[in-house]
Structures are given as structure tokens and as C-alpha cells.
N, C-alpha and C positions, 0 to 999 in steps of 0.2 A: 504493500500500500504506500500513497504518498498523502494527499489530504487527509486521507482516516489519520496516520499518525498526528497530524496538526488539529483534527478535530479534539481527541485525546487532549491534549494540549488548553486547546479553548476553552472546553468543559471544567477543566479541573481548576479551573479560578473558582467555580462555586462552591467548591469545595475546601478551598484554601485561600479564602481571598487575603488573606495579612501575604503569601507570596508574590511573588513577582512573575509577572508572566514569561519572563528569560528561564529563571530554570522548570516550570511548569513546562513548558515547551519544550525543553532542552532533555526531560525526561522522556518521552515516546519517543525521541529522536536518536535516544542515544546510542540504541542498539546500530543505529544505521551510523553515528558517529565516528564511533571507534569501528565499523567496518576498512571505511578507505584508509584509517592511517594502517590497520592491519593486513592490506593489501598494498599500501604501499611498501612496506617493512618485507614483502613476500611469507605474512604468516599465514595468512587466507589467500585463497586463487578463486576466480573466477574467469569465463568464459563468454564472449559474445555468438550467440547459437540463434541466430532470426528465425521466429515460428514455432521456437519450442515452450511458446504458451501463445495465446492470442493479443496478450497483454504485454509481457514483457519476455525482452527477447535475450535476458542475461539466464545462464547456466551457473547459479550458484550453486556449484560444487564442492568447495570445502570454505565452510566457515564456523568451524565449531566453537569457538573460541567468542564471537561477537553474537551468534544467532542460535546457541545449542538452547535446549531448555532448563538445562542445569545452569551454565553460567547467565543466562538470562534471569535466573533466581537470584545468583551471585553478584548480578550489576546490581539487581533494584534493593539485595540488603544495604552494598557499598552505598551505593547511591543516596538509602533513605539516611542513611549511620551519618555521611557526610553533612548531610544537609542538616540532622539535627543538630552535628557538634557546630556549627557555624552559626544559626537561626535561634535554633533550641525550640524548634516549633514542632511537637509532636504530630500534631492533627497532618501538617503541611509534608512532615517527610512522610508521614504513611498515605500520602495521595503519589509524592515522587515515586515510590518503593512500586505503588500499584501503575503509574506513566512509563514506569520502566519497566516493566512485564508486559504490560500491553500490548508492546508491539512485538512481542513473540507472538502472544495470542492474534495479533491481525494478520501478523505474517504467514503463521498457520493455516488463516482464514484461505488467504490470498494464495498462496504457495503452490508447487506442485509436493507432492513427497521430496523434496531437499531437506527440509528442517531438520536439523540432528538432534536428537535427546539430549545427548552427552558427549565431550571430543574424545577421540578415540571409539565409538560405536557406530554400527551402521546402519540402526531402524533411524528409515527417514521420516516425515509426517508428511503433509498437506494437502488442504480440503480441495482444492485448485479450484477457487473464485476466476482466477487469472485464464481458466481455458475461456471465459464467455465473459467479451466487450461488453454487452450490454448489462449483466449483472456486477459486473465490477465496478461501472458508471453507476450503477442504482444503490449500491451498498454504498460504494464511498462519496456519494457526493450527498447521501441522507444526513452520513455520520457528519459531512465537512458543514452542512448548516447547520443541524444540532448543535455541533461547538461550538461555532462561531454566534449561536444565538443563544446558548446558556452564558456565553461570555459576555454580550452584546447587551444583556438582561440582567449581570451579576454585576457590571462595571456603568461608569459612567461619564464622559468625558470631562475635564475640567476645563481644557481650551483645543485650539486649534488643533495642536501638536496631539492631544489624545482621541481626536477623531478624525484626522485625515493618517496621521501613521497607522491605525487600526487597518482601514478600511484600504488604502493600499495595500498593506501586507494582502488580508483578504482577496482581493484582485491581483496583485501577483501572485499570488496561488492557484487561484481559479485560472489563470490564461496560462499559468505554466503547466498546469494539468493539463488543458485543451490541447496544448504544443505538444505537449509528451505520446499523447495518441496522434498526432500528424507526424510529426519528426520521422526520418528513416533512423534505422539502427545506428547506436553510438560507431563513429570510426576505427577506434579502439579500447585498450582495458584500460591507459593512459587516461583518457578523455574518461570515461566512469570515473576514474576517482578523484580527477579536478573536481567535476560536479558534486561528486560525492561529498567534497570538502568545503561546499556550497550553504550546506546547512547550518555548518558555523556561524555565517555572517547573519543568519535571520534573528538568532536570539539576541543580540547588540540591541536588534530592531526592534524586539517584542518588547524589552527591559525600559526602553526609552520610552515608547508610547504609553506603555503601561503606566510609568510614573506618570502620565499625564491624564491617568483615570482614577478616579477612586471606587472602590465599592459600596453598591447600592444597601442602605442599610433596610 
């Protein structure tokens, strides 16, 4: 998925509104995070294979390490533990703990059987959302208003900056999904992980706007 994990994201403001919507955000991403710097490093590989889902045409073949179901338990304890010792906000790291799971659970949605349990095993999972266009557009672009309008309904703009940085991000998401299904295949595995390294720059984006919203009491 790509909006579903930013829906995740939107959502969990109602849930956590004392956080910042940078790492809200930063949490259902994260899996997808640390994938390109571990493809960069050559600890994970993947493959460009067009056709080999209808959806997306990468062969993630080894990534047990960022995508298994075991260390995907492993980030969201890391993940929540971190966020407490910094914050001290219990309610907030166990929404992180669950933003950081989540998108094992979408990815399984979406997946073919790729998904590894645990690194070093070879039962794969996946529900394959991703063989059918049309169900993948209706799953994730429910979840991508849901978020965007439990967030929309939880927050409130104070000025300018916290309602045009919102609603841009939003629209850059919405046109970069539409692009994603027109686009041919990435050129190479080089070009994945630039964009992969992509996702960084959005939470700067979210953290900013968001200071410019308060939540709705």
C-alpha cells in the first residue's frame, strides 16, 4: 500500500492528539523506511518483474529484516519504548507501537505470499489485494479519506500555514497515487530506492503544518 499507510497516519491524531503528526506519520511508514536504507547497504534485495501483480511490479524477494512479522513486532516495541523515553506519553507511544504494525498488516493485505514471518524462514503470506486494480483503488483510497477526515475532524487550523500545508500534502498524495498507476515501470533498483528515500522528507512536512493546528476539544 501507499495512501493506506498515510491514512494510518491521519487517523491516529484522534487518538493521540498531545502528538505531532511527524512521528504519527513516521510510524506506518517506517516499515517502508528502513527498507531502502537496507537495500541500499545490500541487506535486503529486490527485483523489478512488470506484471507480477497488477498493481505493482516490484519482486520483493528478500526483506526479512524490515517486512518479516517478527521484526515488524520488534520495530513497533522499539519504536513505542522510544517515543515514551522522549515524550513520556503512554496513551501516544501505544498508538506509535500499533502505526508501526500496521503496515505489516496492510502489506499482508496488499501482498502476494512475499511476506516472511521471521528472517531466516520460508512460509511466505499474502492476501494479494494487488492482483485487482480496481479493489486496491477501493480499499485504499476509503482508508486514505477516513484518515484524512478523522484528522480533518480531530484538528483545527490556527492560520494559513495549518490549512494550506495540510491540504497540499493531501493532494500531493492523491496525484502521486494517480501517477503511480500511469507511470511505466521504475528504470531500475537504483531509482526505487531514491524514491524510497522520499518518504523522509514528508514528515518535516507533516510536523510543520501540524504545529499550525490545534486539536478540536
Amino acid at each position: 500500500m501507499f495512501i493506506g499507510h498515510f491514512a494510518v497516519g491521519f487517523a491516529a491524531k484522534r487518538f493521540a492528539p498531545k502528538a505531532s503528526l511527524g512521528p504519527l506519520l513516521a510510524a506506518p511508514l517506517f516499515l517502508d523506511m528502513l527498507w531502502p536504507v537496507f537495500m541500499a547497504l545490500g541487506i535486503e534485495h529486490a527485483r523489478i518483474q512488470p506484471g507480477i501483480t497488477a498493481v505493482e511490479p516490484m519482486d520483493f524477494y528478500d526483506y526479512p529484516y524490515s517486512h518479516s512479522l517478527v521484526t515488524a513486532l520488534l520495530w513497533s516495541g522499539l519504536g513505542a519504548g522510544l517515543y515514551y523515553a522522549w515524550r513520556r506519553d503512554r496513551a501516544a507511544a501505544a498508538v506509535i507501537a500499533v502505526g508501526i504494525f500496521s503496515h505489516w498488516v496492510l502489506d499482508w493485505v496488499s501482498h502476494r505470499p512475499d511476506m516472511p514471518l521471521f528472517p531466516g524462514g520460508t512460509a511466505r503470506v499474502g492476501l494479494e489485494l494487488w492482483r485487482s486494480v480496481p479493489a486496491t483503488l477501493v480499499v485504499e483510497v476509503a482508508l486514505f479519506i477516513g484518515g484524512v477526515a478523522l484528522y480533518a475532524r480531530s484538528t483545527r487550523a490556527l492560520d494559513r500555514g495549518g490549512s494550506l500545508g495540510f491540504w497540499s500534502l493531501v493532494g500531493f498524495l492523491a496525484v502521486s497515487y494517480v501517477l503511480n498507476f500511469l507511470s511505466p515501470p521504475p528504470p531500475s533498483i537504483r531509482a526505487v530506492i531514491i524514491v524510497g528515500f522520499v518518504a523522509w522528507l514528508f514528515l518535516p512536512w507533516a510536523w510543520w503544518f501540524d504545529r499550525h493546528r490545534a486539536a478540536r476539544t
